[in-house]
BAKOL-64536 format. One record per residue (C-alpha): residue number from 1; x, y, z. Coordinates in Angstrom, 1 decimal, padded with zeros to 4 digits. Layout:
N
[NUM [X Y Z]] ...
This chain:
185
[1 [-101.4 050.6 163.7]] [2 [-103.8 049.7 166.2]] [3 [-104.5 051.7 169.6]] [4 [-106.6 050.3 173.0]] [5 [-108.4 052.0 175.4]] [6 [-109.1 050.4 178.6]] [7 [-112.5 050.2 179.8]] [8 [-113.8 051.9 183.0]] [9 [-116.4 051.1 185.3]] [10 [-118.9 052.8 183.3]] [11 [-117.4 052.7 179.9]] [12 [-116.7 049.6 177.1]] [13 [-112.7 049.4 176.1]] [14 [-112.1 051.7 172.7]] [15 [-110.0 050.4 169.7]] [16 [-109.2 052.6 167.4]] [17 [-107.8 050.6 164.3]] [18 [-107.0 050.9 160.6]] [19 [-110.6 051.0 158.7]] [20 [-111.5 048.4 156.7]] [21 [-113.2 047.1 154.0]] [22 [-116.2 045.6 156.9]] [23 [-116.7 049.2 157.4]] [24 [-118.0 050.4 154.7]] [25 [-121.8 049.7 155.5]] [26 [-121.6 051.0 159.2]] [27 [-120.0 054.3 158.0]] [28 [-122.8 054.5 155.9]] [29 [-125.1 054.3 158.4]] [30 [-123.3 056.8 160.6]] [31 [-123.4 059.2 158.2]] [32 [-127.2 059.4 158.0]] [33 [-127.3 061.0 161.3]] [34 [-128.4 064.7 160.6]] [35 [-126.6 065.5 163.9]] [36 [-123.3 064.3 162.3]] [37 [-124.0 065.9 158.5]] [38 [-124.8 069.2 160.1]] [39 [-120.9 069.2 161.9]] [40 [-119.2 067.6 159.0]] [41 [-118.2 068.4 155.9]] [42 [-118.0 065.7 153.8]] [43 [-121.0 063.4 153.4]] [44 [-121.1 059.6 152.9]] [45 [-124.3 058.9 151.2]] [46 [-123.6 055.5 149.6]] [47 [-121.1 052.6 149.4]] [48 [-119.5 054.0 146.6]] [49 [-118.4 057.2 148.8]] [50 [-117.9 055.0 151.9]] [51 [-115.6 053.0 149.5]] [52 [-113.9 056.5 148.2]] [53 [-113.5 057.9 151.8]] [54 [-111.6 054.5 152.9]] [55 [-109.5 054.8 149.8]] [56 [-108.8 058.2 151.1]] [57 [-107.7 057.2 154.8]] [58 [-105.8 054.2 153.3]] [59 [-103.9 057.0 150.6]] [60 [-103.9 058.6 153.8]] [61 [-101.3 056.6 155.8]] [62 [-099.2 056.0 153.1]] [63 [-098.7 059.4 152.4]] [64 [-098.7 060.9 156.4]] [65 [-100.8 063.4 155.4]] [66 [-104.2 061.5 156.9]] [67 [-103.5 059.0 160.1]] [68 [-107.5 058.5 160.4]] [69 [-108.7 055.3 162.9]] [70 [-111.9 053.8 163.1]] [71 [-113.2 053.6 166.7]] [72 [-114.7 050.7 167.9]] [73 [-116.3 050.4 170.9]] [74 [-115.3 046.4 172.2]] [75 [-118.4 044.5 173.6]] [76 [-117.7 041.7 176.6]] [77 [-113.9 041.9 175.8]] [78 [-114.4 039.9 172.5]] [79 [-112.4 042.2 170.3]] [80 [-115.9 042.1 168.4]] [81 [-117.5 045.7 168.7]] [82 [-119.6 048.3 166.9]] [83 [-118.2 051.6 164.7]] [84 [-118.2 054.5 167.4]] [85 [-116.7 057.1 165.3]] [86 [-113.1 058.4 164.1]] [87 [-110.2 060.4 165.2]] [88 [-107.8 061.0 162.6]] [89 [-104.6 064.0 162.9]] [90 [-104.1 065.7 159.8]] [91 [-100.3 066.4 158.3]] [92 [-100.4 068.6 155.4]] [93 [-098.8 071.9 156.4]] [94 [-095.0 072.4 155.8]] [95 [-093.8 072.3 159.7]] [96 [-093.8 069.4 161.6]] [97 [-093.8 071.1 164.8]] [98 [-097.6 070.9 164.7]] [99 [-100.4 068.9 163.1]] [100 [-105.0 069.1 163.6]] [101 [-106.9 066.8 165.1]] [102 [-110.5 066.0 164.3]] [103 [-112.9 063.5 165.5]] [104 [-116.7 061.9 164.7]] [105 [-118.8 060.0 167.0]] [106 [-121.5 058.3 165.5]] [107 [-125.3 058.7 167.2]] [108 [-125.4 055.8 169.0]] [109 [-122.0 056.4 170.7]] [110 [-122.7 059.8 171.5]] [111 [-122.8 060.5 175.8]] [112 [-120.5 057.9 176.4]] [113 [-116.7 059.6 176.4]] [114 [-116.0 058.1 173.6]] [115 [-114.6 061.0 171.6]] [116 [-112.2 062.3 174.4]] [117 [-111.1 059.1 175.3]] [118 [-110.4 058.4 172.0]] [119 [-108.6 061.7 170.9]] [120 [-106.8 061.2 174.2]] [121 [-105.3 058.1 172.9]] [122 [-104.7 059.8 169.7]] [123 [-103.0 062.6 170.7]] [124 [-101.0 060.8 173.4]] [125 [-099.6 058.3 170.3]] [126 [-099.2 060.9 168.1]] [127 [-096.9 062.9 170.3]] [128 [-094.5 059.6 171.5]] [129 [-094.4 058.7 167.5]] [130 [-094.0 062.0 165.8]] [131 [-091.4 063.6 168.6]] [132 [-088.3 062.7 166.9]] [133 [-089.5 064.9 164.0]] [134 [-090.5 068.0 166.1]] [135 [-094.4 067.5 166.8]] [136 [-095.0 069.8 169.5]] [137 [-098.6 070.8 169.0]] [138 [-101.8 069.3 168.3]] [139 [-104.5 072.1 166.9]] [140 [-108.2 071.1 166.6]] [141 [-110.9 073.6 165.3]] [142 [-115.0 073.5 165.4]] [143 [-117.6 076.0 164.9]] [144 [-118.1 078.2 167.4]] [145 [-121.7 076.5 167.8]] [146 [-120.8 073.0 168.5]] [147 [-120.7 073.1 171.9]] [148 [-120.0 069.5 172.6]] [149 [-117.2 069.5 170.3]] [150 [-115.9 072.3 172.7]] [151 [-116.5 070.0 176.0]] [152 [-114.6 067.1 173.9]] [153 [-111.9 069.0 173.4]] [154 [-111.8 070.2 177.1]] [155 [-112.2 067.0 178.3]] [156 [-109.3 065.7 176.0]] [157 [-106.7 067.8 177.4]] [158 [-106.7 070.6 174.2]] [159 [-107.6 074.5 175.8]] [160 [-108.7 076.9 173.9]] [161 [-107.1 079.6 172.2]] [162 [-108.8 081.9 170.3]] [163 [-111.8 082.7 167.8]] [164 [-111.2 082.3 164.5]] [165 [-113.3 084.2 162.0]] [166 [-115.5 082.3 159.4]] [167 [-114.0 081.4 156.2]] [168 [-115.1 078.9 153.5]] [169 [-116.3 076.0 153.5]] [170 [-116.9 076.9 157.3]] [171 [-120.4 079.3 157.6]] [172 [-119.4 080.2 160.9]] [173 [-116.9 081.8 163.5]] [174 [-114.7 078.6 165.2]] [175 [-113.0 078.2 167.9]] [176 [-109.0 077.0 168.0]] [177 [-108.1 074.9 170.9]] [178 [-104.6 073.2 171.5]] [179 [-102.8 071.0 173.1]] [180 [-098.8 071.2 174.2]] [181 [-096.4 067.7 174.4]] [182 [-095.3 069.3 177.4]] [183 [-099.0 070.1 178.6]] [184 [-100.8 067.8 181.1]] [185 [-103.8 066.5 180.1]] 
C-alpha cells in the first residue's frame, strides 16, 4: 500500500510507503534526535532495533493491528527522496468503530507540514478503506506539553477533546483529540 501527496508551491510531494529493508540506517539516524527520543517511547539505538521495529510494522500489516508508513519526502519528482518520518493507525481495541493515530517527523523534516499532510492522507485512506467495517473515528493522543504535536493535529483536521490524566508509560497529563468520517477537515 502506497499513498502520494501532491506537492505545493512551497512543499516537496509526500509518499508514505511500506518501510523497507533501505530504511533501516535512516531510522537510525532519526532516532538520534533528542527532540524525537524525548516525545517517543520506543528508542531505535542500533540496526538491530531498527531491524526489530521493521519486523514489527511488517507483523504489523499482516495482523491489522499496526498500518505504519514511512514518509518520504520526493526530491525533483524522481520518486528518489529522504525518510521524513511515519504515520501509522493503530487497531488493537475490540471495536472497529474507531482506531489511534500517531505520527514522527524526523529533525530535518520538521517546519515543513510534513506531519499534517501526512496524517491527512492517512486518515483520509484509512476512513474510505476501513468504512465497510464501521471506522468512524480516528483518536490521536500527546502529552499535554508537546505543543507542536497539538498544532499537527489541528492542522490535520483532529479537534480536541479532552485532558487525559497521566498514566504509565506516559509522565504526563495528554491531550485527546479526534477526528469524525463525517467531520471536515
Amino acid at each position: 500500500m502506497t499513498l502520494r501527496v501532491d506537492a505545493t508551491p512551497s512543499a516537496a510531494a509526500l509518499l508514505l510507503r511500506p518501510w523497507g529493508d533501505d530504511d533501516v540506517e535512516p531510522l537510525v539516524r532519526a532516532y538520534r534526535d533528542p527532540t524525537l527520543r524525548r516525545w517517543t517511547r520506543h528508542h531505535v539505538e542500533s540496526i538491530e532495533d531498527a531491524m526489530e521495529r521493521l519486523e514489527l510494522r511488517r507483523r504489523g500489516w499482516e495482523t491489522g493491528e499496526l498500518l505504519s508508513f514511512a514518509v518520504q519526502e520526493e526530491q525533483s519528482g524522481t520518486g528518489e527522496g529522504r525518510l521524513a518520518g511515519e504515520v501509522v493507525m493503530k487497531r488493537t481495541g475490540p471495536s472497529q468503530e474507531s482506531a489511534e493515530v500517531g505520527y514522527w517527523t524526523a529533525a530535518h523534516a520538521r517546519g515543513r507540514g510534513v506531519a499534517p499532510r501526512a496524517l491527512d492522507a492517512l486518515t483520509s485512506w484509512a476512513f474510505d478503506a476501513f468504512a465497510a467495517e464501521g471506522l468512524r473515528r480516528l483518536e490521536l493522543l500527546h502529552q499535554v506539553d508537546n505543543s507542536a504535536s497539538c498544532r499537527v493535529a489541528q492542522k490535520a483536521g483532529y479537534r480536541f477533546h479532552e485532558v487525559l490524566p497521566a498514566r504509565p508509560p506516559f509522565p504526563r497529563d495528554g491531550h485527546l483529540h479526534r477526528r469524525r468520517a463525517d467531520a471536515p477537515a
